[in-house]
C-alpha positions as CSV (number, residue, x, y, z in Angstrom):
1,X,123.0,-98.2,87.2
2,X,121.7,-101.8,87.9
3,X,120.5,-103.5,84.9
4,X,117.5,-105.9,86.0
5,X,118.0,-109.4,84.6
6,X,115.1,-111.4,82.2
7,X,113.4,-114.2,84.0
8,X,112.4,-116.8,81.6
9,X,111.4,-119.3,84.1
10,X,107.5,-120.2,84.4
11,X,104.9,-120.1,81.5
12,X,103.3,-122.9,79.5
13,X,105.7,-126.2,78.2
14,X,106.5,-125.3,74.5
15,X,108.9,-128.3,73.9
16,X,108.8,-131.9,74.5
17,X,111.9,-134.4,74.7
18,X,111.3,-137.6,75.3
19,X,113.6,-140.7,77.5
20,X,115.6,-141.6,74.1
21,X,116.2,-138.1,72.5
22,X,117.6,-137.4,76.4
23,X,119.7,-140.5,76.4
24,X,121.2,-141.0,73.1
25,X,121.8,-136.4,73.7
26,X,124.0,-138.2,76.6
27,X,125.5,-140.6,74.6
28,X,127.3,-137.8,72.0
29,X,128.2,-136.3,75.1
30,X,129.8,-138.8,76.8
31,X,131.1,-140.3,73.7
32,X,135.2,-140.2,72.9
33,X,136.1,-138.7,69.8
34,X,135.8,-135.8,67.8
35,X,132.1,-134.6,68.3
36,X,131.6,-135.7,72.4
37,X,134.6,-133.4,72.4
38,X,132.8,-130.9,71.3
39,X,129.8,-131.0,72.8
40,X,131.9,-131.2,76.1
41,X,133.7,-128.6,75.1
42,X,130.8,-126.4,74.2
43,X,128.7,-127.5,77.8
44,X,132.0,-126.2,79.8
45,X,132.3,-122.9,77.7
46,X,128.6,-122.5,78.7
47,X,128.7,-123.2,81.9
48,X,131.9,-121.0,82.7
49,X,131.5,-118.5,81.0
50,X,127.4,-118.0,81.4
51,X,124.9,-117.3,84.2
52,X,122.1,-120.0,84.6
53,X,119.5,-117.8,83.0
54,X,122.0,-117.3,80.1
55,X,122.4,-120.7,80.0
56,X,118.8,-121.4,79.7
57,X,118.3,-119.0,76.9
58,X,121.0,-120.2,75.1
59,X,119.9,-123.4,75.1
60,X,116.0,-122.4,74.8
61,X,117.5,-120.6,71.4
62,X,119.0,-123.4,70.2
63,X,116.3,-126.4,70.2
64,X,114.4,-123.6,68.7
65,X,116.5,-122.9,65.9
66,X,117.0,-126.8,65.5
67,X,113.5,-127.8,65.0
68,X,113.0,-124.8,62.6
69,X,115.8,-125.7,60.6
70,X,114.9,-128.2,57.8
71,X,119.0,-128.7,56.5
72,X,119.1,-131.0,59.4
């Protein structure tokens, strides 16, 4: 049995990033040490392990989680 897969593409925006969020999000990833090693780490995990609509979620899941988090 085929399982039909959840397409989350379309609908209204819900979140807003702007140029600096975007390129300082770049900088930690591109950055040596400790956390751009991480976040590199994390991206490739994603992206090798992942389809590109689990991808999406994932990521969709986690800016959500972020801004309702107030522990920062």
């Amino acid at each position: 049995m085929s399982v039909k897969p959840i397409d989350i593409t379309g609908g209204e925006s819900v979140y807003c990033f702007n140029q600096a969020q975007l390129k300082g999000a770049f900088a930690l990833f591109e950055a040596p040490g400790k956390s751009g090693d991480k976040v590199r780490r994390m991206v490739e995990a994603m992206e090798s392990g992942l389809t590109r609509n689990e991808r999406a979620a994932a990521a969709f899941v986690v800016i959500d989680r972020l801004l309702k988090r107030q522990d920062g």
